[in-house]
C-alpha positions as CSV (number, residue, x, y, z in Angstrom):
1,X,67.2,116.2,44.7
2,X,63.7,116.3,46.3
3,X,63.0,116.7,49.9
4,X,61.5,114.3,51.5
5,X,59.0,113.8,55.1
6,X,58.8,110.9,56.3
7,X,56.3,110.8,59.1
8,X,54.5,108.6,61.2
9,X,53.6,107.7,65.2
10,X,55.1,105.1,67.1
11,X,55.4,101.2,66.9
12,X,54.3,99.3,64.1
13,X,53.5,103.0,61.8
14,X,57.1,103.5,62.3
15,X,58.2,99.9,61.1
16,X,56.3,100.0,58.4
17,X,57.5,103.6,57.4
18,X,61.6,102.1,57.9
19,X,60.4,99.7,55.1
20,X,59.9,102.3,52.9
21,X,63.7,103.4,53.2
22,X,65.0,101.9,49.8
23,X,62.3,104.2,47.8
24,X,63.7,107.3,49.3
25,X,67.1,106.7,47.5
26,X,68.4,110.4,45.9
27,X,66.3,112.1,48.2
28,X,66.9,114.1,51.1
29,X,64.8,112.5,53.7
30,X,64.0,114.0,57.1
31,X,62.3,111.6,59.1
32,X,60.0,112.5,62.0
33,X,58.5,110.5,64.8
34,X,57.5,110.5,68.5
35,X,60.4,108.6,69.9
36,X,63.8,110.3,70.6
37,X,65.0,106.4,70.4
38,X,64.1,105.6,67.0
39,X,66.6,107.7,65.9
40,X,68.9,104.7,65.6
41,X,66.8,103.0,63.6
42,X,68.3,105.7,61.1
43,X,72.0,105.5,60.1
44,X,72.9,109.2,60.5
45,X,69.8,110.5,58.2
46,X,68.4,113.5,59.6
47,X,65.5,113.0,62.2
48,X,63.0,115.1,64.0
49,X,61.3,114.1,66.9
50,X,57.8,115.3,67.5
51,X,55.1,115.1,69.9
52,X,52.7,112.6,69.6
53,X,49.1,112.9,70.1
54,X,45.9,111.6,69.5
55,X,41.4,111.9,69.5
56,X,42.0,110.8,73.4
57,X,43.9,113.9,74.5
58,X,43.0,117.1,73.1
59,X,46.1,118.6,73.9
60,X,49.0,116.6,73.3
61,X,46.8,116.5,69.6
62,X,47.3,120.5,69.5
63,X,50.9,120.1,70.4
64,X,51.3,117.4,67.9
65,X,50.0,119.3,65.1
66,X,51.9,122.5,66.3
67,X,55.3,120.8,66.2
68,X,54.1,119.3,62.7
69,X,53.1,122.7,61.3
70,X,56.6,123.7,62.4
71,X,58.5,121.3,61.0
72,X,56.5,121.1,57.7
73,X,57.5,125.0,57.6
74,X,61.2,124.7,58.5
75,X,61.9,122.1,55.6
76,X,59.3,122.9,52.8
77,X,59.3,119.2,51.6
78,X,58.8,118.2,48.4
79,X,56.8,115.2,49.1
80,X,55.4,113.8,52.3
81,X,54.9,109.8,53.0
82,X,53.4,108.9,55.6
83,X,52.1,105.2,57.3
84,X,49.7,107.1,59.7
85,X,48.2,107.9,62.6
86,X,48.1,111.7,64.3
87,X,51.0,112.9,63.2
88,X,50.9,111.6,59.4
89,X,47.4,113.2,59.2
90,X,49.1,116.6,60.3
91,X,51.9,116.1,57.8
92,X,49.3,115.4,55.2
93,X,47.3,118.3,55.7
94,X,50.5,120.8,56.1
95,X,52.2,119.8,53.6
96,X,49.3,119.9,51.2
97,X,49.1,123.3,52.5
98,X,52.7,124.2,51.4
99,X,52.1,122.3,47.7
100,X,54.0,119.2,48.8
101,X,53.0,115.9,47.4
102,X,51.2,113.6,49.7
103,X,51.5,109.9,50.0
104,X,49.1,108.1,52.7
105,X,49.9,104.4,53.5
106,X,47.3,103.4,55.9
107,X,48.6,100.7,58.1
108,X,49.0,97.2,57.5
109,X,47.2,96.6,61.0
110,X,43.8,98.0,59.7
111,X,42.6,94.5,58.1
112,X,39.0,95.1,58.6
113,X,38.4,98.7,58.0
114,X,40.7,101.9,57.1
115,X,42.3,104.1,59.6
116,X,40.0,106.9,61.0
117,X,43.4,109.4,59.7
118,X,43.4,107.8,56.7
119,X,39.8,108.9,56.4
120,X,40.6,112.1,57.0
121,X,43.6,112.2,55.2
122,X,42.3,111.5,52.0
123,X,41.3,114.6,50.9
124,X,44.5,115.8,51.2
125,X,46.8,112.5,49.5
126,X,47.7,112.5,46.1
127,X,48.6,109.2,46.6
128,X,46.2,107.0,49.4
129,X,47.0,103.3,49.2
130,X,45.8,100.1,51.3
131,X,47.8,97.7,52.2
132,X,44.8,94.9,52.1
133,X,43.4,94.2,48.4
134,X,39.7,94.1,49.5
135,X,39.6,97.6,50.7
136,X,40.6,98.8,47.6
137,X,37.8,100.5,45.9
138,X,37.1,102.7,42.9
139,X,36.2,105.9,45.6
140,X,38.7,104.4,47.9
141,X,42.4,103.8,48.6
142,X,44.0,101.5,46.1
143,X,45.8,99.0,47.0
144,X,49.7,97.9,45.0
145,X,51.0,96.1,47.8
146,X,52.2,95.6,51.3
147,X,55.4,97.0,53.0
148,X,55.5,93.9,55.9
């Protein structure tokens, strides 16, 4: 049974990654976020809360990558999914570190243009999708649907 991360900041990231629930059937899902309160989103499955943090303060992004780094280490999942922002970009990168599979949804709320974690995430996805068809592109994202 694989392990599973399921990571992503606040608000709509975390809607959007509660979608994704059904796919994680058979797995052994841990899901992290930056709100002790979300945990009831959650039915009893096993949560983490992390720190949240992003480009705006320096230091709650160190704390949110070091309390990523840890978890990453404790569990040694199998495969991370993530809908973004700070904290999926750290799980991306430490999991990819530890040989996990990466999945990288950027949000449905970046119409225009992809997420600037996305960006940066990409060297480290196995899997980096779009949820908007005309940002697919053959260097880019593809896109196989939305999860709204």
């Amino acid at each position: 049974m694989p392990k599973v991360l399921a990571i992503s900041s606040g608000g709509g990231h975390w809607i959007q990654l509660l979608r994704l629930k059904p796919a994680f059937a058979g797995c052994r899902v841990t899901y992290a976020t930056v709100r002790k309160g979300y945990e009831n989103d959650l039915d009893g499955a096993k949560f983490a809360l992390i720190h949240d943090g992003n480009r705006w303060s320096k230091i709650n992004l160190l704390r949110s990558a070091a309390a990523v780094f840890w978890l990453v280490l404790r569990i040694r999942p199998d495969v991370v999914v993530t809908t973004g922002a700070a904290p999926g970009y750290f799980g991306c990168v430490f999991g990819w570190c530890f040989g996990a599979r990466v999945v990288w949804i950027d949000s449905i709320a970046n119409a225009e243009r992809l997420s600037a974690s996305g960006l940066n995430a990409r060297p480290f996805a196995h899997l980096w999708l779009t949820q908007w068809p005309h940002l697919e592109s053959d260097s880019g994202p593809r896109y196989i649907g939305s999860v709204i």
